[in-house]
C-alpha positions as CSV (number, residue, x, y, z in Angstrom):
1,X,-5.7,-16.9,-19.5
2,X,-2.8,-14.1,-19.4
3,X,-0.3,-15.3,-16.1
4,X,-0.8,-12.1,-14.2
5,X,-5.0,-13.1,-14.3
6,X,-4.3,-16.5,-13.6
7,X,-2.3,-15.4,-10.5
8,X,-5.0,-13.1,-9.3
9,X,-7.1,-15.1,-9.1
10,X,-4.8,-18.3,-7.6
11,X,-4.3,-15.1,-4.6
12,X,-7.7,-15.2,-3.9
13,X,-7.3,-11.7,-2.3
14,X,-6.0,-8.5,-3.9
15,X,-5.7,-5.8,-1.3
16,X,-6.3,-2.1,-1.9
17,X,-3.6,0.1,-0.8
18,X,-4.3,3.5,-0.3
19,X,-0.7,5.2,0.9
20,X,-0.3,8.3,1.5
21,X,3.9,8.1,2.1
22,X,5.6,5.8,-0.4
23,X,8.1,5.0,2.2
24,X,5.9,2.8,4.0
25,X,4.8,1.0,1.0
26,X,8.1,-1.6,1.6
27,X,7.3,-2.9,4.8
28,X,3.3,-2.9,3.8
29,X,4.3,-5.3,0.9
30,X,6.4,-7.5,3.3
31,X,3.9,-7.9,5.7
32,X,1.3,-9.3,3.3
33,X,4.2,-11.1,1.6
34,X,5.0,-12.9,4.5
35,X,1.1,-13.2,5.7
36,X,1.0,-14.7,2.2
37,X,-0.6,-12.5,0.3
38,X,1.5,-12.0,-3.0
39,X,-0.4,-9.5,-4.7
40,X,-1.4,-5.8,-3.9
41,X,-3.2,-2.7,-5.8
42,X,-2.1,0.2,-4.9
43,X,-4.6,3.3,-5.4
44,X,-4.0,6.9,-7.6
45,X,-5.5,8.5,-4.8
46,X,-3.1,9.5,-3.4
47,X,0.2,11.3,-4.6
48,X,2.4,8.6,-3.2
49,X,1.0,6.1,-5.7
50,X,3.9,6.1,-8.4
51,X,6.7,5.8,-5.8
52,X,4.7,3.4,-3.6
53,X,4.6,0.8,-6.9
54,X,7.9,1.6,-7.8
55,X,9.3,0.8,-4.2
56,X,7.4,-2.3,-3.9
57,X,8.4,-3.5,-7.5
58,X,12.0,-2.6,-6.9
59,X,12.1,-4.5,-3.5
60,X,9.9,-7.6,-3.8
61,X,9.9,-8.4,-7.5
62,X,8.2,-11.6,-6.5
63,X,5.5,-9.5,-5.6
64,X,2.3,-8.8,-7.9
65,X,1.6,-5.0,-7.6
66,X,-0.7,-3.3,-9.3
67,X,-2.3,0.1,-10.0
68,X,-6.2,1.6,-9.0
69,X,-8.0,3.9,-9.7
70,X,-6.4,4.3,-12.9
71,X,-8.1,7.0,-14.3
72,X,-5.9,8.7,-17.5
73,X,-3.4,8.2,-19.7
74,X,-1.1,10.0,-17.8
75,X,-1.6,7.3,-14.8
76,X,-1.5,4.4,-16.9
77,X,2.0,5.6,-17.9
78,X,3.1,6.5,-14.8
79,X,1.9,3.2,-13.5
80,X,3.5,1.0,-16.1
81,X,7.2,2.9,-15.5
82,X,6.9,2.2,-11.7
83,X,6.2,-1.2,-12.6
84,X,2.9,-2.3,-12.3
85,X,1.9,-6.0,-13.3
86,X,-2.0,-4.8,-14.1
87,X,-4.5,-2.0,-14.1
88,X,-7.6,-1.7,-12.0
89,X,-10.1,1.2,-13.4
90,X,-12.8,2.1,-11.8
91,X,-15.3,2.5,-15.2
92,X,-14.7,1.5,-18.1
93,X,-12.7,3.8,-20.8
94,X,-11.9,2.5,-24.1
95,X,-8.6,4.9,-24.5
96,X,-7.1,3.7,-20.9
97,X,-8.7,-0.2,-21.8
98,X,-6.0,0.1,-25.8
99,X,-3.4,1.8,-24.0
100,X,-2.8,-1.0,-21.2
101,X,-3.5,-3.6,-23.8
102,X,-0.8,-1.9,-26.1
103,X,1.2,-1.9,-23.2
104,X,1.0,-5.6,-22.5
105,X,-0.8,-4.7,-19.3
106,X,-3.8,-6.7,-18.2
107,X,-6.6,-4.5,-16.7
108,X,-9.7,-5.0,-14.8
109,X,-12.1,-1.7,-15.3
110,X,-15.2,-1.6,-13.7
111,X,-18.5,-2.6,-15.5
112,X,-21.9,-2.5,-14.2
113,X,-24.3,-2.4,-16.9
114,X,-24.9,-4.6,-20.1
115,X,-23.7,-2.1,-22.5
116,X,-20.3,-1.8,-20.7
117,X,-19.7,-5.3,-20.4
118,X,-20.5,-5.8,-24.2
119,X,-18.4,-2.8,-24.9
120,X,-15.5,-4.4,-22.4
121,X,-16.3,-7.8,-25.0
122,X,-15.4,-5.6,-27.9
123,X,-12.3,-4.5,-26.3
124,X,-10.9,-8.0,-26.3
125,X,-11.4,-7.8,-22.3
């Protein structure tokens, strides 16, 4: 099982972080850190996302942060230079699903029906 997985899922909670000013995104992070929560996912809802990851990344490299909501290319990128550890997606899209694999980026997308998880499968997910 890839590390980051393995860690996810030795966390045993992920929270997801909707910001809205990347400057609060540091002493978010700290407070779960110290709570003892090492891992967070922080949303591309808003348009604080890229500097929130990058701020946490940069401060607590310890930490586990991740993107959401990961929705195009153009995210996935922006995601992975911030540094983000994995990719949450909310459906499944084969082009986003390569990229982050290309990328050396675990991702979670979201699957619901038996096609998508055999198409997930396919994908080497």
């Amino acid at each position: 099982m890839d590390a980051v997985l393995e860690r996810i899922g030795q966390t045993g909670i992920v929270p997801v972080i909707k910001i809205d000013d990347a400057r609060k995104a540091v002493p978010l992070a700290k407070a779960l850190w110290d709570g003892g929560i090492g891992a967070a996912e922080i949303t591309f809802r808003t348009a604080a996302a890229r500097d929130a990851i990058e701020n946490i990344a940069r401060a607590l490299p310890d930490m586990l942060v991740g993107a959401g909501t990961v929705l195009t290319l153009a995210q996935l990128e922006a995601a992975r230079c911030a540094g983000a550890r994995f990719i949450v997606s909310p459906g499944l899209d084969p082009s986003i699903v390569k990229a982050a694999q290309d990328d050396g980026l675990p991702i979670l997308p979201g699957v619901v029906t038996p096609t998508e998880i055999c198409q997930g499968l396919a994908l080497g997910l």
